[in-house]
C-alpha positions in Angstrom: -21.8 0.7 -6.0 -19.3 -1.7 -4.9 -17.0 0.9 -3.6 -20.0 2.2 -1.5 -20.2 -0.8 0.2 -16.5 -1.3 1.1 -16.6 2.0 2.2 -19.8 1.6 4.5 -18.7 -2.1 5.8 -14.9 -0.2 7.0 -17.2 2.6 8.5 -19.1 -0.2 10.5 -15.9 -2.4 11.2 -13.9 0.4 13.2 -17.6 1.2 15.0 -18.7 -1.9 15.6 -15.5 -3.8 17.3 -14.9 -0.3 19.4 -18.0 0.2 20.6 -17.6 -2.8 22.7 -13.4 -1.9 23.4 -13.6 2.0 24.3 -15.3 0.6 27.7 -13.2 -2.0 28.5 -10.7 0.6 28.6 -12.7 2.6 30.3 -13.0 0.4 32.7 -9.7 -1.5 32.4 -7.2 1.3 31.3 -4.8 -0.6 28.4 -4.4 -4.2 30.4 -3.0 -6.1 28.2 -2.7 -9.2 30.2 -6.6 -8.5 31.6 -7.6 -8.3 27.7 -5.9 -11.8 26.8 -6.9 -13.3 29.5 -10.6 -12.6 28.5 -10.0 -13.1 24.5 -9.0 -17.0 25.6 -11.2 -17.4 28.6 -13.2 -20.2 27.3 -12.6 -22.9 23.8 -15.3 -20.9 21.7 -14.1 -17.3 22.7 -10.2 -19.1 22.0 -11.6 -20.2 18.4 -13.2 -16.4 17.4 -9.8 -15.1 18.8 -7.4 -17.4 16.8 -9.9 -17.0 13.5 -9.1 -13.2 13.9 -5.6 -13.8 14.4 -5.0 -16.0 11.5 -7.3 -14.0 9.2 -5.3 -11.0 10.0 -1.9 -12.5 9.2 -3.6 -13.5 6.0 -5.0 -9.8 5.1 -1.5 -8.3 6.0 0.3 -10.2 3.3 -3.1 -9.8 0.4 -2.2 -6.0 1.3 1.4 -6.3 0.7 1.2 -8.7 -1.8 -2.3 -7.5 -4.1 -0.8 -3.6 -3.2 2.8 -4.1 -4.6 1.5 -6.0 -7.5 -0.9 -3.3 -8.3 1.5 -0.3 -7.4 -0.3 1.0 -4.8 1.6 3.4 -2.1 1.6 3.7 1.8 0.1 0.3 2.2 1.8 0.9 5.9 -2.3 2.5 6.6 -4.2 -0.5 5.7 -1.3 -2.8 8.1 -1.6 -0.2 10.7 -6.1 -0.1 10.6 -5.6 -4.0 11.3 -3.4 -3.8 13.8 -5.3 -0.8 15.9 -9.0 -2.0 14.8 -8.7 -5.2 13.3 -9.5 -7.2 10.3 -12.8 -5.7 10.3 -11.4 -2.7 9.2 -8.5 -3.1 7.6 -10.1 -5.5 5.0 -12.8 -3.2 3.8 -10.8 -0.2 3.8 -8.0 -1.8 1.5 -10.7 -2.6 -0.7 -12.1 0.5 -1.0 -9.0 2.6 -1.4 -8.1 -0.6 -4.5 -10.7 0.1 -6.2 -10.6 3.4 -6.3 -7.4 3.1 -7.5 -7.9 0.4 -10.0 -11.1 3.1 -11.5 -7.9 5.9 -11.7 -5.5 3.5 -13.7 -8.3 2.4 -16.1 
């Protein structure tokens, strides 16, 4: 069950955060500078951008620190679903793919 629901939460956290992106490139192409500038245009969009930031600093090390210690492999993929969708992803994907592998080693 649990794995179910990490596995339907990483499904929603790539769709969810995109659906709003894919038309800001649309309508944007890839500006950088154009997509900071509106991530810190006022103090409460600043806050949700920083708590993103942070928490994503803090799932990259849990990966590399909870993945090593288990002996889990290519933990490069769960780095590289935070970095290109975000915490929203990344998070529930690691879980998943953990506890699948924590079921194989038991």
């Amino acid at each position: 069950m649990k794995k179910k629901i990490y596995l339907t939460l990483a499904v929603l956290g790539a769709f969810c955060p995109y659906y709003y992106f894919i038309p800001f490139v649309y309508e944007n192409g890839l500006d950088i500078d154009l997509f900071v500038d509106q991530l810190f245009v006022n103090k409460v969009s600043s806050f949700f951008g920083m708590d993103v930031i942070v928490s994503m600093l803090v799932l990259i090390a849990f990966v590399l620190f909870e993945g090593k210690r288990i002996g889990m492999r290519n933990l490069w993929v769960y780095i590289m679903a935070t970095l290109t969708v975000g915490v929203s992803f990344g998070l529930p994907l690691f879980l998943y793919i953990r506890e699948r592998y924590l079921q194989r080693m038991s």
